[in-house]
N, C-alpha and C positions, 0 to 999 in steps of 0.2 A: 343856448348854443348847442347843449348834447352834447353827444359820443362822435364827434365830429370823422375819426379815423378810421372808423370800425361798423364798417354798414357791408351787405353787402355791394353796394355801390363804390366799394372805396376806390377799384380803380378809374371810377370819373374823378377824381379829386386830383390826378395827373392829367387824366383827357379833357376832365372839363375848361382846361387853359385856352385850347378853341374856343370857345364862348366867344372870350374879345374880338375873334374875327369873323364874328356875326352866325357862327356855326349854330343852327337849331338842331332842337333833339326832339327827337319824333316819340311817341306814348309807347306804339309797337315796338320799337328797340329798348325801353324803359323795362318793359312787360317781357322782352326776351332776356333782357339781361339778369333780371331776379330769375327769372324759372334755371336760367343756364349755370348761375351762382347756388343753387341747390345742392347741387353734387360736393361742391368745394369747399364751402361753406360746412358743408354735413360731417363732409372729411377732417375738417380742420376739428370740429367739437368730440367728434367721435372718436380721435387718433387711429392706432393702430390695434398692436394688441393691447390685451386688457391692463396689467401693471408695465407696459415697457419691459418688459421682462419674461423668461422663461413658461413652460406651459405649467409646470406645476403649481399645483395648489397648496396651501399652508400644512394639512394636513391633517389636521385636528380642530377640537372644538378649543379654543383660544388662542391660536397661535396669529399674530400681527404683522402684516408690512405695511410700509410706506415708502413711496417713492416723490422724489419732486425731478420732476422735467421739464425740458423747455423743447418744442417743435418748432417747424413751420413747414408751412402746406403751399404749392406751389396752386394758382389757381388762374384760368384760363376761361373769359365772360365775353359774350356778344359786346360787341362795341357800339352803344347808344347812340354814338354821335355821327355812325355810317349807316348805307343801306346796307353794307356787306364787311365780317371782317371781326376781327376779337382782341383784346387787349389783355397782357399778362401781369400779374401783382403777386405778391408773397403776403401770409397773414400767420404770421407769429402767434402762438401759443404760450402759455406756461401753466404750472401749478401742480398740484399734490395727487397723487392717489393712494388708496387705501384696498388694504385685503386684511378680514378677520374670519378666521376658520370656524365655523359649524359645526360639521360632522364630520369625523375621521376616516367616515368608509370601511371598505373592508384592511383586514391586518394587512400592516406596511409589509410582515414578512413571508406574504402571498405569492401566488405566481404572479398577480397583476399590481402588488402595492396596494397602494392606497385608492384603490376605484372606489368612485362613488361619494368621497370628502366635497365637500361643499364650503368655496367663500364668499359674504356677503363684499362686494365692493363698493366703493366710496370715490366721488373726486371731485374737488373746485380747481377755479382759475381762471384764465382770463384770455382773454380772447385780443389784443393789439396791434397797434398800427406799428408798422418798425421805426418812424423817428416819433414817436408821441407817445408814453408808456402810459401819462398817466391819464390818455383817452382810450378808456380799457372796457369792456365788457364783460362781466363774471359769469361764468357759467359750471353748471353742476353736475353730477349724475349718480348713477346708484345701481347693482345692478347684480350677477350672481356668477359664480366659476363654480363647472364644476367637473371632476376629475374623471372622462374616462380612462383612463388608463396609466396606471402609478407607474414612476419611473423604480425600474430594479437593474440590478447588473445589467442584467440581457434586453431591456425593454425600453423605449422610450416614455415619457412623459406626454400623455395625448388629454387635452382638457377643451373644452366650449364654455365658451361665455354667453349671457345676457344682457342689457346695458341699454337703459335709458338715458340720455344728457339733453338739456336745453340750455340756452341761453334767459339771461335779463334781456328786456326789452331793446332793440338795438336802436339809436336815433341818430341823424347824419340831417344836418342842412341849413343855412341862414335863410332869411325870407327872399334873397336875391338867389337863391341856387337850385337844385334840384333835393329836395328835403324827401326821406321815407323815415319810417319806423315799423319795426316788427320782433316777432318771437320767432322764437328757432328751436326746434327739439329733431335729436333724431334717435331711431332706435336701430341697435344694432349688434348682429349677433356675428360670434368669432369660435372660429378654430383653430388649435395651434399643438404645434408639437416640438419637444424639446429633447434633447440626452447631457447631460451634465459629462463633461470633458476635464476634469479638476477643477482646473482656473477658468477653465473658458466652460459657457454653459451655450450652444447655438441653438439658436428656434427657428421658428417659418411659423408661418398662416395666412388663413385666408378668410374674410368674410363679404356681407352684406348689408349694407347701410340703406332706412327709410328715412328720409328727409324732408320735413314738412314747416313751412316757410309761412305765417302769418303777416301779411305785410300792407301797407298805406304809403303812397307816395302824392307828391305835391310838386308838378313843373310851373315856375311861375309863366307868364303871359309870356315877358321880355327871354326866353328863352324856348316857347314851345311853338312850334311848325302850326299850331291853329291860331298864337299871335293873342289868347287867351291862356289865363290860368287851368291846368291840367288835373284834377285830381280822381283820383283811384285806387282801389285794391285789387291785390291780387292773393290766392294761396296756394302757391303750388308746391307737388311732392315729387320728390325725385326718388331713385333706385339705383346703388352701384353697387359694385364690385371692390373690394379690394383685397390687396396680397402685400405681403413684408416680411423681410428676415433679417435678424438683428444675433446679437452675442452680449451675453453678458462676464464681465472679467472681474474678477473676486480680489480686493484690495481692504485686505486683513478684517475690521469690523462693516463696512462699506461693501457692495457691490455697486461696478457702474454696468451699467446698460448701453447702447448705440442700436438704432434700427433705422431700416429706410423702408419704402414699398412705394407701390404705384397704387393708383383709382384710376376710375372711369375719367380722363380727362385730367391727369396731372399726376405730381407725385409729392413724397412727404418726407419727411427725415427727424428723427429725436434721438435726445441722450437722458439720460434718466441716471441720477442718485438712488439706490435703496441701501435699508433697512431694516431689519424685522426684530421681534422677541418670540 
């Protein structure tokens, strides 16, 4: 059966309800809807900023966070079942991430703080349909912060990330439906800048996400405009843009997080729990 919720085709799984009134789906709309699901899809694995959280880095060589969050990425795809036209879906997120500090950089009681501290990052989770949790896809990543510019009295907190994530294998389709399966990685680099306000910590940034799409689909006959079975790959990479500004509010052992921003073709929203030692 698979990952029945979690393709990037999920929004056929509302469209595909035409079907019973003889509706065919063309390979060319199939073949545009994956490349145009690149963007969204990329967005959804890559989030926003690197922890949900402020621009500074840990600070030191051992210092810990974690955070668990939950998103969702608004997402906006060619419509398969037209010659013209787009259909809109939400793709929930959740899961952990991780910051362990390297190198301290230069002395925190500099003019610039802590430039130059280095964290390794970490993060799993899952990728979900909003009524079906436990048709989930996991996904990972791994990746580096590193601090230009330490936050002091007079200074803000200015740091760039690095950041590999991909997916497991995605699988969507019964033998009567429209069936794909594919891998998903994107790579994506971040800039962000923070000032710490007591309680409230507010950031912004911006980056740029590569998104590369490994994928195999299968239309059967009783549903493809050639009246035979359909089968194909495709791999295509997309390029965006993204921006977000979020606050984080400091609740005694606990910080929470909230951020929103936009991409190339939609927008996103998360809350984030942290932690550190």
């Amino acid at each position: 059966m698979g990952l029945r919720s979690l393709t990037l085709l999920a929004a056929w799984i509302v469209s595909l309800a035409g079907v019973a009134s003889g509706q065919e789906i063309s390979e060319q709309r199939v073949r545009a809807a994956v490349e145009d699901a690149a963007r969204g899809l990329g967005q959804s694995v890559a989030g926003g900023s690197p922890m949900t959280a402020p621009a500074a880095t840990t600070g030191g060589l051992g210092p810990f966070l974690a955070s668990l969050g939950i998103g969702v990425t608004r997402i906006d795809i060619e419509d398969p079942q037209r010659e013209s036209g787009t259909v809109e879906f939400l793709l929930p997120t959740a899961g952990a991430r991780f910051a362990v500090g390297l190198t301290s950089g230069l002395a925190s009681d500099g003019p610039i703080g802590g430039a130059g501290s280095i964290d390794l990052l970490g993060r799993v989770g899952i990728l979900t349909a909003r009524d079906e949790i436990e048709d989930a896809s996991k996904l990972y990543g791994i990746g580096v912060r590193v601090a230009v510019l330490g936050e002091t009295p007079l200074t803000p907190a200015l740091s760039v990330a690095l950041e590999q994530a991909w997916t497991e294998e995605i699988v969507y389709g019964e033998p009567d439906e429209v069936s794909f399966r594919g891998d998903v990685a994107v790579t994506s680099l971040r800039a962000d800048i923070s000032k710490d306000l007591v309680l409230l910590s507010p950031y912004a940034g911006a980056g740029i996400d590569r998104t590369r799409i490994d994928a195999s689909y299968v239309i059967p006959a009783g549903l493809s405009t050639l009246g035979t079975e359909i089968r194909g790959s495709i791999d295509p990479a997309s390029t965006h843009h993204v921006f977000y500004l979020g606050t984080d509010l400091s609740l005694l052992l606990l910080t929470a997080s909230i951020e929103g921003g936009v991409y190339d073709g939609g927008a996103f929203a998360t809350f984030a729990i942290r932690a550190g030692l």
